[in-house]
C-alpha positions in Angstrom: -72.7 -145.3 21.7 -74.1 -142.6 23.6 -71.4 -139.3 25.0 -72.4 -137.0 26.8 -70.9 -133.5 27.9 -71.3 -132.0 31.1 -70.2 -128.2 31.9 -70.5 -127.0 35.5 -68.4 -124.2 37.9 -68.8 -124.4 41.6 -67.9 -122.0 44.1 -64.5 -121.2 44.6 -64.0 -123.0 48.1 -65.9 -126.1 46.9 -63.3 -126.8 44.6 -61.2 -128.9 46.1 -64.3 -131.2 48.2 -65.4 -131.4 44.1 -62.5 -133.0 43.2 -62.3 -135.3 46.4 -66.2 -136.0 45.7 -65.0 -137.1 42.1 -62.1 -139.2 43.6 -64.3 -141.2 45.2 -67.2 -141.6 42.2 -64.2 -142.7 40.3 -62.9 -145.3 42.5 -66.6 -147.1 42.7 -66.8 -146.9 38.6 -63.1 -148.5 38.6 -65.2 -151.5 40.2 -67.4 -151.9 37.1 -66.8 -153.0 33.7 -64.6 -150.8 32.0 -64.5 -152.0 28.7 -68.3 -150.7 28.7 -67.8 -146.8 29.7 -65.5 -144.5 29.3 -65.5 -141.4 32.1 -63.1 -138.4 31.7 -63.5 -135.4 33.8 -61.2 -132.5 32.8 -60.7 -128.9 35.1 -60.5 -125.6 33.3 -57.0 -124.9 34.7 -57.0 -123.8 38.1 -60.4 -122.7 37.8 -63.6 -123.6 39.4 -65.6 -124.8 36.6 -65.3 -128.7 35.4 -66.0 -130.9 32.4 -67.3 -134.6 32.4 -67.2 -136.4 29.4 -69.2 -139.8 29.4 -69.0 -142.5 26.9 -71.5 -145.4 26.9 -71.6 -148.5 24.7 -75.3 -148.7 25.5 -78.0 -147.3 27.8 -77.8 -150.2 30.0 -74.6 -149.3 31.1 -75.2 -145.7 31.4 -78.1 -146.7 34.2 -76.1 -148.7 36.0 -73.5 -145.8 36.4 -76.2 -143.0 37.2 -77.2 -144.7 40.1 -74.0 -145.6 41.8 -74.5 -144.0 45.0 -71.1 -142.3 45.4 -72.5 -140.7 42.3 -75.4 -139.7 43.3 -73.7 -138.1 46.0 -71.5 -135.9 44.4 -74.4 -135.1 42.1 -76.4 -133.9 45.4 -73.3 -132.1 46.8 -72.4 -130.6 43.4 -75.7 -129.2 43.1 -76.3 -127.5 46.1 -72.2 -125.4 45.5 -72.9 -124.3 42.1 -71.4 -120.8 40.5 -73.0 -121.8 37.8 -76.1 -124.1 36.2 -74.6 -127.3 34.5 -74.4 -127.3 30.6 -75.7 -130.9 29.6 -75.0 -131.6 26.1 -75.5 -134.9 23.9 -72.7 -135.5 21.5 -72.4 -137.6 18.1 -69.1 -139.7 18.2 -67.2 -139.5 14.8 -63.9 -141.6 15.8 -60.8 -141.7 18.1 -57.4 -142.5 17.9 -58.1 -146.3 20.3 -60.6 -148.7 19.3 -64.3 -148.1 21.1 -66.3 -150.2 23.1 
């Protein structure tokens, strides 16, 4: 399995185009084989900074994600409305309360 954690903040008034960017990388990944990812994304409150948590069952899958073009999009959009750099960090899966991939 393969997680990854992704920290970002955006400017304040890109907050809310962020989440409706996010809305609509969502509703294209709700078209693909959920029992092979898992894709959270959590806000800080009512802050401006945002965490995505992917979980892959393999790398296969996790290609097929990174190039959904609604993705990509927000990833251009995000990018350019940045407070801060993203924080891109690998993690080791130990266990969770549901079964896994």
């Amino acid at each position: 399995m393969i997680v990854v954690k992704v920290t970002y903040s955006v400017h304040d008034d890109y907050v809310h185009t962020n989440k409706k960017m996010i809305e609509s990388f969502l509703k294209d990944f709700r078209k693909l084989d959920g029992t092979q990812f898992l894709y959270t994304i959590l806000q800080g409150g009512e802050s401006n900074t945002f965490v995505h948590i992917s979980q892959y069952k393999n790398k296969e899958i996790q290609d097929q994600l990174l190039k959904v073009q609604s993705f990509l999009h927000f990833q251009e959009q995000r990018d350019k409305n940045l407070a801060v750099e993203p924080k891109i960090e690998f993690m080791n899966f130990i266990g969770s309360s549901n079964d896994s991939f």
